[in-house]
Structure formats: structure tokens, C-alpha cells
C-alpha positions as CSV (number, residue, x, y, z in Angstrom):
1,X,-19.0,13.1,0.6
2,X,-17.1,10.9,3.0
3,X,-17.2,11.3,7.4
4,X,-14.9,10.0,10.1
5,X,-17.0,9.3,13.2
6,X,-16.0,7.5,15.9
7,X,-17.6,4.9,18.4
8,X,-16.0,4.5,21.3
9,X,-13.1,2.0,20.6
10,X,-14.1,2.2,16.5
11,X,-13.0,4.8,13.7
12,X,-15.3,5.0,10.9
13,X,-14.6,6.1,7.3
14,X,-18.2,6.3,5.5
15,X,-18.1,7.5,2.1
16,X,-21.8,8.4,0.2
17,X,-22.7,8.9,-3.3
18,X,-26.1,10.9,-3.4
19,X,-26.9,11.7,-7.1
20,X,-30.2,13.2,-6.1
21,X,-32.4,10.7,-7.9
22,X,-31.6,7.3,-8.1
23,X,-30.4,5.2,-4.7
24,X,-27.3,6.6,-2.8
25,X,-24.4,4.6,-2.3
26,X,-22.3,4.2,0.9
27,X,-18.8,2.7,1.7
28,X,-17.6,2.5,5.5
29,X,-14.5,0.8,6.6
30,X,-14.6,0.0,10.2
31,X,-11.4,-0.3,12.5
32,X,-10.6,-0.7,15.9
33,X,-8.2,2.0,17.7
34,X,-7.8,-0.1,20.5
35,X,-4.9,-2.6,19.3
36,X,-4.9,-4.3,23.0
37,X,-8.6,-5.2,23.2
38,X,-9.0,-9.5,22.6
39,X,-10.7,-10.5,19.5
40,X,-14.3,-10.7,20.9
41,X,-14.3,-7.2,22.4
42,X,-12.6,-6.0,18.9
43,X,-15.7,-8.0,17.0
44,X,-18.1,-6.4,19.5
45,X,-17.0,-3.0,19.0
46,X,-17.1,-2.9,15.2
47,X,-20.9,-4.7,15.6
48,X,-21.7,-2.3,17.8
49,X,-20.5,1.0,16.1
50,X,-21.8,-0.7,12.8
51,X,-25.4,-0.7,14.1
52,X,-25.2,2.9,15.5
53,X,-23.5,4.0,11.9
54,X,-26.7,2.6,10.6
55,X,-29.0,4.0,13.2
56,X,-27.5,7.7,13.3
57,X,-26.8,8.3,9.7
58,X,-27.7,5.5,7.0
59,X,-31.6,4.9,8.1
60,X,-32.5,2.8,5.2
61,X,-29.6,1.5,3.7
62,X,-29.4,-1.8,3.0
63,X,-25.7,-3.6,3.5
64,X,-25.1,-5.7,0.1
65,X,-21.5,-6.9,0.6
66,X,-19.7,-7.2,3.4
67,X,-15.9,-8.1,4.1
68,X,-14.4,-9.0,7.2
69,X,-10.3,-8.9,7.3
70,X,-9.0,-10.9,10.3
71,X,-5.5,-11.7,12.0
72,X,-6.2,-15.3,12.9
73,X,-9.1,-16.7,10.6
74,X,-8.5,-20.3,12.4
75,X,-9.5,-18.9,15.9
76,X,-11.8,-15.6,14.8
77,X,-14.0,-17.0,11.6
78,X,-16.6,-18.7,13.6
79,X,-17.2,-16.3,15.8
80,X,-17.9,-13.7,13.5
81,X,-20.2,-15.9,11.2
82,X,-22.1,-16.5,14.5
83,X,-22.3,-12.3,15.5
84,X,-23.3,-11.4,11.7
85,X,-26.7,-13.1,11.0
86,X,-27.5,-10.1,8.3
87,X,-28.7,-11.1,4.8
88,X,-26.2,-9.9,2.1
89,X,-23.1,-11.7,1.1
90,X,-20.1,-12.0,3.9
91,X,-16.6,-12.2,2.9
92,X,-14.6,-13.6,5.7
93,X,-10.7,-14.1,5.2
94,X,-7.5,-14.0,6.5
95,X,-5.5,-10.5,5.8
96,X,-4.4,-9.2,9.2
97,X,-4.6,-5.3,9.6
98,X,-1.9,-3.8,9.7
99,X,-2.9,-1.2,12.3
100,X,-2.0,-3.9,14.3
101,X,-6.0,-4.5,15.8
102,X,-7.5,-8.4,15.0
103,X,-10.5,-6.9,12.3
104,X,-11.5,-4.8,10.3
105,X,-14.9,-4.6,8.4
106,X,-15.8,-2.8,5.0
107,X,-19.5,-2.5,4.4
108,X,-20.6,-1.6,1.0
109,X,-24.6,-0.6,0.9
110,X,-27.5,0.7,-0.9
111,X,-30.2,2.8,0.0
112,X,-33.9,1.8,-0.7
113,X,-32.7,-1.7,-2.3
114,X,-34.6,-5.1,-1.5
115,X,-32.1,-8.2,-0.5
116,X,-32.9,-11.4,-0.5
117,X,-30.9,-14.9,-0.9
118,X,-31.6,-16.4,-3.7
119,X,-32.5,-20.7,-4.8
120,X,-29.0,-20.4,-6.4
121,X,-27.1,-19.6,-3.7
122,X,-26.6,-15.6,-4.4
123,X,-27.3,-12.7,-3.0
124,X,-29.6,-10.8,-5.3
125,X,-30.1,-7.2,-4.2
126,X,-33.0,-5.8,-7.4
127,X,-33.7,-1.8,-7.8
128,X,-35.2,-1.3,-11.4
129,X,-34.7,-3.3,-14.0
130,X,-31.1,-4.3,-12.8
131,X,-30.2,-7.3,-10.4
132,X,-26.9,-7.2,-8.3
133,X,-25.9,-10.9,-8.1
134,X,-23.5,-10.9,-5.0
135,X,-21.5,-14.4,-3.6
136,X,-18.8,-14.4,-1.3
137,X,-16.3,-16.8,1.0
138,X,-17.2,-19.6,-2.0
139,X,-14.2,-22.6,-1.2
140,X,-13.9,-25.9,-1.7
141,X,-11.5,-28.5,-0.2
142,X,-10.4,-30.3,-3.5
143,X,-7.5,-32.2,-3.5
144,X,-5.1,-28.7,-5.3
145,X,-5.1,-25.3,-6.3
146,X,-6.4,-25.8,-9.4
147,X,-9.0,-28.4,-8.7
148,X,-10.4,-26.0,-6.4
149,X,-10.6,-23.1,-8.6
150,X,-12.4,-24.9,-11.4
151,X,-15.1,-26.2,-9.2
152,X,-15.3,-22.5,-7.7
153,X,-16.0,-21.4,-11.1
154,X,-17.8,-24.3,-12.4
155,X,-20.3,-23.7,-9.1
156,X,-20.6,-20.3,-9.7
157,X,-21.2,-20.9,-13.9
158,X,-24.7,-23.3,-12.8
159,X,-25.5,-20.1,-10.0
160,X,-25.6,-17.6,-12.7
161,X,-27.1,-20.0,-15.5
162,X,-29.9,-20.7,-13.1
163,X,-30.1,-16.6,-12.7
164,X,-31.0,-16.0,-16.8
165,X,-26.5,-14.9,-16.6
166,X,-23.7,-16.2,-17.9
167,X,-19.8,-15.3,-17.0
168,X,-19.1,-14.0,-20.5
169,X,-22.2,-11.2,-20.1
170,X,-22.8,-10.9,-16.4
171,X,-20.4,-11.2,-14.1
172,X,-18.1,-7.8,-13.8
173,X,-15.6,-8.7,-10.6
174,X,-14.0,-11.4,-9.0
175,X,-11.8,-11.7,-5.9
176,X,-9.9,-14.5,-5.8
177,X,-8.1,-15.5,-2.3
178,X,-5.3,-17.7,-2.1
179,X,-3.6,-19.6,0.4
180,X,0.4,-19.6,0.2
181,X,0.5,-17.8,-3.1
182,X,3.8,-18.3,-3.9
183,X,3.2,-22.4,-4.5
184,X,-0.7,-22.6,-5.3
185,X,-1.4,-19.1,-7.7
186,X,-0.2,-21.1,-10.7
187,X,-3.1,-23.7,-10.4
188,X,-5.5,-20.7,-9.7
189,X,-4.2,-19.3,-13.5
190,X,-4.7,-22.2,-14.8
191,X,-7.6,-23.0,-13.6
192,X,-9.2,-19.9,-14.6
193,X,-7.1,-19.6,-18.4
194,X,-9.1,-23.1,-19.2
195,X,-12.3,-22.0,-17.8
196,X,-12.6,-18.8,-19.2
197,X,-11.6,-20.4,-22.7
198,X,-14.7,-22.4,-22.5
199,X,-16.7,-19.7,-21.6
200,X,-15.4,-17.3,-24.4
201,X,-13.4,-15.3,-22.5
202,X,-10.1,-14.7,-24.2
203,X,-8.0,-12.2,-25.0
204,X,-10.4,-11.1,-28.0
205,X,-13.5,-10.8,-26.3
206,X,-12.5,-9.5,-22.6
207,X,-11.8,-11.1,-19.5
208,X,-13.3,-9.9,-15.6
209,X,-11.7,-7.4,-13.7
210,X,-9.8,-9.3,-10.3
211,X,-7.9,-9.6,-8.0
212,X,-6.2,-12.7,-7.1
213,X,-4.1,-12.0,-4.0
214,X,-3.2,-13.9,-0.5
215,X,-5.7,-14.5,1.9
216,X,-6.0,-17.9,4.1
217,X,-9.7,-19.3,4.7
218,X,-10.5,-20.7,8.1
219,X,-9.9,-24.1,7.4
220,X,-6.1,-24.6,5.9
221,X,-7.2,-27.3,3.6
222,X,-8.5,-24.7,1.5
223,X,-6.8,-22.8,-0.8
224,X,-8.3,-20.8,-2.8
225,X,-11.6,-18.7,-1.8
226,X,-13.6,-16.5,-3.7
227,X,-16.3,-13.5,-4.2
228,X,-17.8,-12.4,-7.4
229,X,-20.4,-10.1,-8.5
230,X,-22.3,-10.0,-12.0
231,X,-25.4,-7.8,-12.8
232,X,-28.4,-9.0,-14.6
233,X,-30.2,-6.6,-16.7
234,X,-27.0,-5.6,-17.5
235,X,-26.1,-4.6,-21.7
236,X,-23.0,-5.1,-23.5
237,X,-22.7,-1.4,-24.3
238,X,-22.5,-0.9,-20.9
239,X,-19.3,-2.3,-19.9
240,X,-16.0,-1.1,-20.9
241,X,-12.6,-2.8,-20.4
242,X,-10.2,-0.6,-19.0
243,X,-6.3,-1.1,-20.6
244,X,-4.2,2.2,-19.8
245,X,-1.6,0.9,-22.2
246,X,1.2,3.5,-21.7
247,X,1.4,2.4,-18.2
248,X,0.4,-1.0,-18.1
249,X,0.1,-3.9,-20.8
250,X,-2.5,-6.6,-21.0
251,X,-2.3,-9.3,-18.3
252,X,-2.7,-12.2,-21.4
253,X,1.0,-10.8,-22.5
254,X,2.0,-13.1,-19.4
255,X,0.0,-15.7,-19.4
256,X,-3.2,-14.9,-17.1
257,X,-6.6,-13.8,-17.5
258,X,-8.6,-10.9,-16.0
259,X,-9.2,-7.2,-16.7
260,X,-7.3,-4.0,-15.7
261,X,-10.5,-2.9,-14.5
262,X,-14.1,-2.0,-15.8
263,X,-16.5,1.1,-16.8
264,X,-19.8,0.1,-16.0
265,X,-22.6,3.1,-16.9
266,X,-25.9,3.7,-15.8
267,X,-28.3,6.6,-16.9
268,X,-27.6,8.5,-13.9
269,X,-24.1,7.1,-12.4
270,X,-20.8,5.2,-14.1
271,X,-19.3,2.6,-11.6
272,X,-15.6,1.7,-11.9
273,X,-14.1,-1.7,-10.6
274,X,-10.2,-1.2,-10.6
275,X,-8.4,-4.4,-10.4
276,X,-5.7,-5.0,-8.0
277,X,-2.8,-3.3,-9.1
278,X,1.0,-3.4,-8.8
279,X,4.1,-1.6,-9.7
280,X,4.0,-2.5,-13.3
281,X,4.8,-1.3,-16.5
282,X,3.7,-1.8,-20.2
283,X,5.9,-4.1,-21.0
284,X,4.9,-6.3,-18.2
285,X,8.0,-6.1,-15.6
286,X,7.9,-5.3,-12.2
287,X,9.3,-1.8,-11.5
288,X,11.2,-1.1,-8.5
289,X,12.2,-4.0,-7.8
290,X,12.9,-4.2,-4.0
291,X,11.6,-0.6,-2.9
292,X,8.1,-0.7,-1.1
293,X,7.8,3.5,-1.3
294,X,9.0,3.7,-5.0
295,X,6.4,0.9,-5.6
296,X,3.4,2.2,-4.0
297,X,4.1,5.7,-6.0
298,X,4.4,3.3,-9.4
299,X,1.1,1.3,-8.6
300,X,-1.1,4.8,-7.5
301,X,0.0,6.1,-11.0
302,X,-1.1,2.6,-12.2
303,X,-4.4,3.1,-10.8
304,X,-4.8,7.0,-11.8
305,X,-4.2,6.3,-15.2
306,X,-6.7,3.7,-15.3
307,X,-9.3,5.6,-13.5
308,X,-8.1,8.5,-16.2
309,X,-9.5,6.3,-19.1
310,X,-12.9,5.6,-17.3
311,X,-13.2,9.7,-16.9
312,X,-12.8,9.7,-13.2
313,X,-10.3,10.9,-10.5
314,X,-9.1,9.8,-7.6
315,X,-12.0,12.1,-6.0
316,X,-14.4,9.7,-7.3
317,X,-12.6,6.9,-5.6
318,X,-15.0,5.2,-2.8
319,X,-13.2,2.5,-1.5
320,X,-9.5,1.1,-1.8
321,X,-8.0,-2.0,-0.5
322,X,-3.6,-1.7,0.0
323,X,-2.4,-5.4,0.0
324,X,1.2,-5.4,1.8
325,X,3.4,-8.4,0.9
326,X,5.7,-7.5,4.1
327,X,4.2,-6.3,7.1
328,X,7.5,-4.5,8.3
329,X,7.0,-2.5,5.3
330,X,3.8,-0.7,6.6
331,X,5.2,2.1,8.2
332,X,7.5,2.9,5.2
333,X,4.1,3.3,3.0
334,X,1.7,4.5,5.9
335,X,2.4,8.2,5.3
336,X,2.1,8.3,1.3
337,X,-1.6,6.4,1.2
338,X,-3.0,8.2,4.0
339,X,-1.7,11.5,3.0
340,X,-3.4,10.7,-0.3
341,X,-6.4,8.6,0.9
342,X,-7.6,11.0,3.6
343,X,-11.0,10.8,2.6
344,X,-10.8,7.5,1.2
345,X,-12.5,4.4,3.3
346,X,-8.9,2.3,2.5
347,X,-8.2,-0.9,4.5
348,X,-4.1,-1.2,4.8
349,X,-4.0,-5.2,5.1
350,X,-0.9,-7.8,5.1
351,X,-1.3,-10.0,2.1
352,X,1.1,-12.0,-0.2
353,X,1.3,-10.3,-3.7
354,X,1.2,-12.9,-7.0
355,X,4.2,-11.9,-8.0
356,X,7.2,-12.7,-5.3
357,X,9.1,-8.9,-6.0
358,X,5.6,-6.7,-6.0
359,X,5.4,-6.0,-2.4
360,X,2.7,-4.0,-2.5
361,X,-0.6,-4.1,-4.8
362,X,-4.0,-1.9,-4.6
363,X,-7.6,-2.3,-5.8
364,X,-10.5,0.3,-5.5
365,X,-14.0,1.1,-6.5
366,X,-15.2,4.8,-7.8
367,X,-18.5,6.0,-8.7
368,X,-19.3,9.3,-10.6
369,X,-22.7,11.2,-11.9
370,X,-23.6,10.7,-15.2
371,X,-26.4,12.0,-17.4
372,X,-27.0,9.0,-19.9
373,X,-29.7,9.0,-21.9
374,X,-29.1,5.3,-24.0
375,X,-29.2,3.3,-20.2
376,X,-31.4,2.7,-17.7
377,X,-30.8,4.6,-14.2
378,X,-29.0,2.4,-11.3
């Protein structure tokens, strides 16, 4: 079920899964109309309008995640860390909208769920006999890249150790932020390739769904910030790896290490964590080269197909990030993902792509009701 409501200067896309038994689930992307507005009446708007979304319709919902996409981290960051004092894991980065307005907010939340921060540093949010581990806006200022990344990961390996979780078992998704792409992503594979190798990720076990895309922290010094989430309680035989190999091949072919996307299943719901996606093909190439529209056609296949092999639609789709490499290239795109992502919450940011020719990438989240007698409900 999604709604558009608006608040004064702010449109809101809210997007609900109600199963009818277990929690609902509720996506809303928040964006100011009003382009002109200065930063602190856009923050104030969004606040605002967030706190009435909660009061009119979601009474009871908790907020587990949130991510805040800003124009000008350097000059907006603190002020929005010093507005937000709520308890669930805040993702702050640089990714200006491309509706032209300085923020927009996407708010992922639960209903009936308790939150709480936990010794480690993560956000647990418990329901049954699962435990959402949530982190966000993790950075470091080591001296490169790949430095960086390492600590990030070898941070968030003690977090989830001192959880009962390990990276191998637990941890389902990873965003991975980078500042100037084009000269610090290598480090960032690296980094992660050796990492992962010690943890026994490799191409034979699985890796984590991601997406590693351009984003600039508040302070320039770092480069590379990240967001993860891992579930405890969680079972192998829950998680599937999602490949669609006509389309797409697998992202060790060329050197790096993450997922396509993964199939998580519950007794009563099956979540679906699509990595950021391009305009790819099976062999590994970039298609299209040079053509934004014929791109963002190639990556939505991309995406359907993968969503295909977890048994869901776009219809089940309730959330989606579009990363443009070239702003100028918004309105050339604007009309094929809205036409298609009508009842979508989508965010439409600028962001560098990893790869210099993809100039346009796209990640989402779906959820559909399932009737699964081996797993525990959500």
C-alpha cells in the first residue's frame, strides 16, 4: 500500500507492508517542494512533516534506519545531527537531490519493535527471536582509501563478535560511501577483497549484497563511510544469494566482492536487498556506453531479473535509491523512473558511479508475504 501526502512545503511517499500478523513495515521518503527555501527551513520542514507522518498515520512505529541525502554535507551535517536526537541509526552523507531542494530523508520503520543502542555501538531493534543489528555514518580518517576501509570493517568485525555475529553469518547489507570515486574505489576493493578473504567470504561461500557508490562525509579527510546491517537469530537456510546470470555475471569475474542481492525469508514475509545496480551485462561490460536513457532501461531490467529469481516484482518493491553520475542527465531519466516508480518511495540523487562510463546505477529493497512453515515469523 504506498500514500503521497503532503505537509506544507514537504511531499511524502510512505509505503506499508501489513501482513496481518506479524509487525508492519513502512518506507517514506521525504522531499521538499520548495527548492528556494535555505537549508534550515528545508531541515525544519522535513522534521516537521516527519513528526506529523508519525502522528497522523504511523502511531507506533518505531524508525530503525534513517538516511539523510544533503547538497552541502560541510555546511548542513551538523545541523541535522543536532535536529535528529531519535534513537535508531542515522545515515548522514553527501548526495545532493536532484530535485534541486538541499535534503531529502528516507525513513525506514517497524511497527511494535523495541530500539535501543547497544555496548557495541549498534543499533539493535529485537521483535521475536530475531535481532536487527543496524550502524550507520561509520568513518575513519586513516591516512588512504584503503586504510580506512579495513578499520571500517575491522570495527564493525569486534561490533558483531561482541553481538554473538560474525560477517560470514550475520551481516546481509552494506553501503559503502566514497569520496572521489574515481581515485579512492580501488583501495575500498581492496580493502574489502582481503578482508572478506579472512573472514571466508569468497567466491565459494558468498559475499554481502552492497553498494559502494559516491557520497562525501562532512569532514573531506574522510573517504570512505559506511552502513551495514546483519541479523542475529538469523539461519543459513534463510539467506539466498541472488545471481541472475543471463543478465548479469558475478562481480568476482572482475575483481570485487559483494552480492547481486539477497533473499532473506521469514515464516510470514521474504525480504529482498538488491544491490546497487548498473547497465551491465553477463559478461561483465558496461552496456550503452554513453547513453543515460538506454542505461537506466538496461539497469531496471537488471534489477527485474533479479527481483525475478527472489519470486518478487517490481510491485513488491518498497524503496529504491537512482544514483546519477551526471546531474545534467536528470531530466533525460526523470520521466522513465517516475513513470515506473509512481508508487515507489525513490530518492533520485547525484552520485559518482564506480565505474567512470555507468552514469547511472539503482538499488532497492522489496518485501512480499510468505507462508513458511521451516522459519520463524519476522
Amino acid at each position: 500500500m504506498t500514500q503521497s501526502i503532503n505537509y506544507g512545503p514537504v511531499s511524502v511517499c510512505l509505503s506499508s507492508f501489513c501482513p496481518g500478523g506479524g509487525p508492519a513495515e513502512h518506507h517514506a521518503v521525504l522531499t521538499c517542494t520548495d527548492a528556494l527555501l535555505p537549508f534550515e527551513q528545508q531541515l525544519d520542514s522535513v522534521l516537521d512533516a516527519y513528526r506529523q507522518l508519525l502522528a497522523d498515520r504511523l502511531s507506533g512505529a518505531v524508525a530503525v534506519l534513517k538516511r539523510y541525502f544533503l547538497s552541502d554535507a560541510s555546511n548542513q551535517a551538523d545541523a541535522v545531527m543536532a535536529s535528529d536526537m531519535s534513537d535508531c541509526a542515522k545515515s548522514v552523507i553527501q548526495q545532493p537531490p536532484l530535485d534541486g531542494s538541499k535534503i531529502a530523508l528516507w525513513v525506514y520503520l517497524i511497527d511494535g519493535v523495541q530500539s535501543r543502542v547497544l555496548d557495541s555501538g549498534l543499533y539493535e531493534v529485537a521483535h521475536g527471536q530475531y535481532r536487527h543489528l543496524w550502524n550507520a555514518s561509520a568513518h575513519n580518517t586513516a591516512t588512504n582509501s584503503e586504510y580506512q576501509t579495513r578499520l571500517l570493517f575491522n570495527e564493525y568485525i569486534v561490533q558483531l563478535a561482541q553481538e554473538g555475529c560474525t560477517l560470514r553469518d550475520n551481516c546481509i547489507r552494506t553501503w559503502l560511501f566514497v569520496n572521489d570515486i574515481d581515485n579512492n574505489y580501488a583501495g575500498v576493493v581492496n580493502a574489502r577483497n582481503r578482508v572478506f578473504f579472512t573472514q571466508g567470504l569468497t567466491q565459494d561461500t558468498h559475499f554481502i549484497a552492497s553498494t559502494g557508490i559516491g557520497g562525501r562525509q562532512q569532514n573531506p579527510a574522510v573517504l570512505t563511510q559506511m552502513d551495514n546491517y546483519a541479523i542475529a537469530g538469523i539461519a543459513p537456510c534463510q539467506k539466498t544469494h541472488l545471481y541472475a546470470p543471463t543478465r548479469l555475471n558475478r562481480t568476482s569475474d572482475y575483481g570485487v566482492s559483494f552480492e547481486r542481492g539477497t533473499r532473506v525469508d521469514y515464516g510470514d514475509r521474504r525480504h529482498v536487498f538488491i544491490s546497487g545496480t548498473a547497465s551491465i551485462d553477463n559478461k561483465g561490460q558496461v552496456v550503452f556506453p554513453g547513453d543515460v536513457r538506454r542505461q537506466a532501461e538496461r539497469a531496471w531490467g537488471n534489477v527485474e531479473a533479479l527481483l525475478a529469481e527472489a519470486e518478487c516484482t517490481f510491485a513488491d518493491v518498497v524503496q529504491a535509491v537512482v544514483y546519477l553520475r551526471d546531474a545534467s542527465d536528470y531530466l533525460a531519466v526523470k520521466p522513465f523512473f517516475e513513470e515506473r516508480m509512481a508508487d515507489i518511495p525513490c530518492v533520485m540523487v547525484a552520485a559518482q558511479v564506480c565505474r567512470p562510463a555507468w552514469l547511472v546505477e539503482m538499488e532497492c529493497m522489496a518485501v512480499r508475504k510468505t507462508d513458511n512453515k521451516d522459519f520463524a515469523n519476522f
